[in-house]
N, CA, C and O atoms as a GROMACS GRO file, in nm:
protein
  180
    1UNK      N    1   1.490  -0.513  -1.260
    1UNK     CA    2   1.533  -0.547  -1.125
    1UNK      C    3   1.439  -0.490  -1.019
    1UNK      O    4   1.430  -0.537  -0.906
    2UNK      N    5   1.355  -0.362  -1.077
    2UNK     CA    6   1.284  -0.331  -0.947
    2UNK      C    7   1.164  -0.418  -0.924
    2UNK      O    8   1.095  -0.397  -0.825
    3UNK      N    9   1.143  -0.489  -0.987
    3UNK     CA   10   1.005  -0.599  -1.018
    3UNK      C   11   1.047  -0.699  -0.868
    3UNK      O   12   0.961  -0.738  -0.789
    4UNK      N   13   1.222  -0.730  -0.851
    4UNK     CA   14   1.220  -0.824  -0.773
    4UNK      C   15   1.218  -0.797  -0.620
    4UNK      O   16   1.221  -0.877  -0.527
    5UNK      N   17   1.211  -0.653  -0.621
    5UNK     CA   18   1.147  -0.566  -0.497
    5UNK      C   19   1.058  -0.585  -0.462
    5UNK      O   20   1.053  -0.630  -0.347
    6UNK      N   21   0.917  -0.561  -0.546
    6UNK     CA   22   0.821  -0.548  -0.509
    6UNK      C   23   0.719  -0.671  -0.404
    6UNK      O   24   0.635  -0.743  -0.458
    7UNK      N   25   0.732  -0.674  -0.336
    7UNK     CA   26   0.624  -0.746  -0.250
    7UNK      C   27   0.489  -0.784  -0.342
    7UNK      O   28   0.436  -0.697  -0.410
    8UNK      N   29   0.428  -0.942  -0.339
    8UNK     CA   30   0.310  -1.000  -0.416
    8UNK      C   31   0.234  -0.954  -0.374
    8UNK      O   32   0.273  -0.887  -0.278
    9UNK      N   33   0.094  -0.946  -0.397
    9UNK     CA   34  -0.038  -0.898  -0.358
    9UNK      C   35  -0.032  -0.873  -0.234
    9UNK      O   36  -0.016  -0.768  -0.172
   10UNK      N   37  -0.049  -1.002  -0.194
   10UNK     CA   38  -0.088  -1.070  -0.068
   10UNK      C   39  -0.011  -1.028   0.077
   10UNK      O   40  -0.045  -1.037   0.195
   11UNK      N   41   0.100  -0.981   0.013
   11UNK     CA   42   0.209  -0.955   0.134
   11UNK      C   43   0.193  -0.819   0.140
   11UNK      O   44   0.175  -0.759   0.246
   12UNK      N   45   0.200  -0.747  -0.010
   12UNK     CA   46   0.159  -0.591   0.043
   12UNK      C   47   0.002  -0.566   0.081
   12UNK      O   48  -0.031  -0.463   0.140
   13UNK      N   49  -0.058  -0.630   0.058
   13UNK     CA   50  -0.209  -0.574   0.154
   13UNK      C   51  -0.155  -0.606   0.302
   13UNK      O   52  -0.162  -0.514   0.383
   14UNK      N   53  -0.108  -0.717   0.339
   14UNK     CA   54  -0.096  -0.757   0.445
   14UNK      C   55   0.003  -0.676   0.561
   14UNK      O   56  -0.001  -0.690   0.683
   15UNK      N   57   0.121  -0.558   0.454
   15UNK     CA   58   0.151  -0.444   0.459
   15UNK      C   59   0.091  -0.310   0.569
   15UNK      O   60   0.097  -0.258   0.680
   16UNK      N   61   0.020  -0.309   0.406
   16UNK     CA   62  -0.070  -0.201   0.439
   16UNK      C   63  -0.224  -0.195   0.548
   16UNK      O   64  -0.309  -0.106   0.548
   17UNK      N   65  -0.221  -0.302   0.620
   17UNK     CA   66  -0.294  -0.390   0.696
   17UNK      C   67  -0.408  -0.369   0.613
   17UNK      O   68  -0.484  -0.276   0.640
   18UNK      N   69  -0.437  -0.467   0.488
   18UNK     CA   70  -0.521  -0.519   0.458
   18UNK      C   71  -0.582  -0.629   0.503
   18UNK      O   72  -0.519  -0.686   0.592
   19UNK      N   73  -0.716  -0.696   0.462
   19UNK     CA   74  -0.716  -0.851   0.490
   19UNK      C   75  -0.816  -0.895   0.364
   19UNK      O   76  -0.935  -0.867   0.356
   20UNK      N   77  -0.740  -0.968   0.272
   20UNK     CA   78  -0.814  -0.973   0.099
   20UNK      C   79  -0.978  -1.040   0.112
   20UNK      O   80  -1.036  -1.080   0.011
   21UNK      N   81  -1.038  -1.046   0.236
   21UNK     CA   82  -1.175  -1.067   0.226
   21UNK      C   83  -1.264  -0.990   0.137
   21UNK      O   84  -1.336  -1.025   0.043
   22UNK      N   85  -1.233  -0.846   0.205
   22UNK     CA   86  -1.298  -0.713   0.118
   22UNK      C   87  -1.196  -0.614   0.067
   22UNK      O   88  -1.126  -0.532   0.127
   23UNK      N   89  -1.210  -0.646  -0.062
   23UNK     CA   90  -1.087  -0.603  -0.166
   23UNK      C   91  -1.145  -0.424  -0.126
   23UNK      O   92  -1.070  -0.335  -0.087
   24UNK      N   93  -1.300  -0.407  -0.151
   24UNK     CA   94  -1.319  -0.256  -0.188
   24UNK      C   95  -1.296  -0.182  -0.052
   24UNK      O   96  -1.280  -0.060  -0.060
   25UNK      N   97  -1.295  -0.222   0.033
   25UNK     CA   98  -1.281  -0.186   0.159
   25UNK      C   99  -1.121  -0.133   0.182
   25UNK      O  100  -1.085  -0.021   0.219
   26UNK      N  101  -1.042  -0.244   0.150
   26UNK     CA  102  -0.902  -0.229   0.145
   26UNK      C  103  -0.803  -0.158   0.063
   26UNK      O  104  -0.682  -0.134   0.074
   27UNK      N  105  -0.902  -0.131  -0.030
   27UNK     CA  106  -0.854  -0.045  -0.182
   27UNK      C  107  -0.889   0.088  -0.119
   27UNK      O  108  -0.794   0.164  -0.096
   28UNK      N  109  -1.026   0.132  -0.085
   28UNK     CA  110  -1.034   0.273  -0.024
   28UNK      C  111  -0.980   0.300   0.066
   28UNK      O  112  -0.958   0.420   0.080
   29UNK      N  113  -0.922   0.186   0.196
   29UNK     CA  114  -0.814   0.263   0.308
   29UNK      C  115  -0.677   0.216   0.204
   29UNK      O  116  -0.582   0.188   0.277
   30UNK      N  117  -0.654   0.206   0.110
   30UNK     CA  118  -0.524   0.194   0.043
   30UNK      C  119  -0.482   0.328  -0.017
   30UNK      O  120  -0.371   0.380  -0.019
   31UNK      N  121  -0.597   0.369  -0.064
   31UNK     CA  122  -0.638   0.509  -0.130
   31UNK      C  123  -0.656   0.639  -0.024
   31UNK      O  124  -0.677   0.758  -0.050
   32UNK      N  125  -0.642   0.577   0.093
   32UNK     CA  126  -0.700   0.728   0.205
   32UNK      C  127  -0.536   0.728   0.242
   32UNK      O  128  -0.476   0.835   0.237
   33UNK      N  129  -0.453   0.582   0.287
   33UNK     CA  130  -0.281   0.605   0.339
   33UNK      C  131  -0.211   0.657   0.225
   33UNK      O  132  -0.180   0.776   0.223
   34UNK      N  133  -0.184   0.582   0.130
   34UNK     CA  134  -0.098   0.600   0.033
   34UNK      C  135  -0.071   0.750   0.008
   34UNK      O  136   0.047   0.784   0.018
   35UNK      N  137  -0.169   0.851  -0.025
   35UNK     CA  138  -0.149   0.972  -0.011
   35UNK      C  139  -0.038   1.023   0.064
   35UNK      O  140   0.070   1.067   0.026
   36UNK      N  141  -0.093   1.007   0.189
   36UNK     CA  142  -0.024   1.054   0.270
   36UNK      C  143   0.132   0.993   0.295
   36UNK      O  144   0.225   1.067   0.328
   37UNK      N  145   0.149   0.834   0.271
   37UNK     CA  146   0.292   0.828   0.300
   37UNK      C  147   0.334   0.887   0.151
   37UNK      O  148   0.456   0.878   0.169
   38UNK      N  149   0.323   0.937   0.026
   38UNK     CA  150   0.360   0.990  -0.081
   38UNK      C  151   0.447   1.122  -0.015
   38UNK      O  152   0.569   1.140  -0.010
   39UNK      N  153   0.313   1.221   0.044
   39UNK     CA  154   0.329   1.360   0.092
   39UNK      C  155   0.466   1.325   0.240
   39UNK      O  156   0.564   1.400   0.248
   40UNK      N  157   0.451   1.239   0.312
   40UNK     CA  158   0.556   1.244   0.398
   40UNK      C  159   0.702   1.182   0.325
   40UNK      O  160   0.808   1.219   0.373
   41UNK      N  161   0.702   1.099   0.223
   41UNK     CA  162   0.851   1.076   0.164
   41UNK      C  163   0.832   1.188   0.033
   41UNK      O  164   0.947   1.203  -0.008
   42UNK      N  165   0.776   1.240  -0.017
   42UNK     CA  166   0.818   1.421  -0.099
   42UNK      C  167   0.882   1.536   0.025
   42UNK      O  168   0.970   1.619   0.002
   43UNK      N  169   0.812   1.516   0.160
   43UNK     CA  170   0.894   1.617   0.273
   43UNK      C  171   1.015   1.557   0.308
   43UNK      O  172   1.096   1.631   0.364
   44UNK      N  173   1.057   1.406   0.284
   44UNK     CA  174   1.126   1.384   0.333
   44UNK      C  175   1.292   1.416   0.198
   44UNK      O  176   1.410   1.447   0.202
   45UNK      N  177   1.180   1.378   0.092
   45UNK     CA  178   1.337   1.366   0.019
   45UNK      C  179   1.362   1.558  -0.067
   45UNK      O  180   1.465   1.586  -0.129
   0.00000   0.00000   0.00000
């Protein structure tokens, strides 16, 4: 059931304000946020 959560590619780059032109571009600011919203929902919960 959590599969039918998840947002497709396309919608979570578009999320994470990606834009799928430049995947490597979008993968390293995916890799610089993600951290950090991790560290702010571990303070949070």
């Amino acid at each position: 059931t959590a599969m039918k959560f998840a947002p497709e590619r396309k919608k979570f780059m578009e999320i994470m304000g990606g834009s799928s032109d430049d995947l490597d571009a979008d993968i390293q600011k995916f890799c610089t946020i993600f951290p950090l919203l991790l560290e702010e929902n571990h303070k949070f919960l």
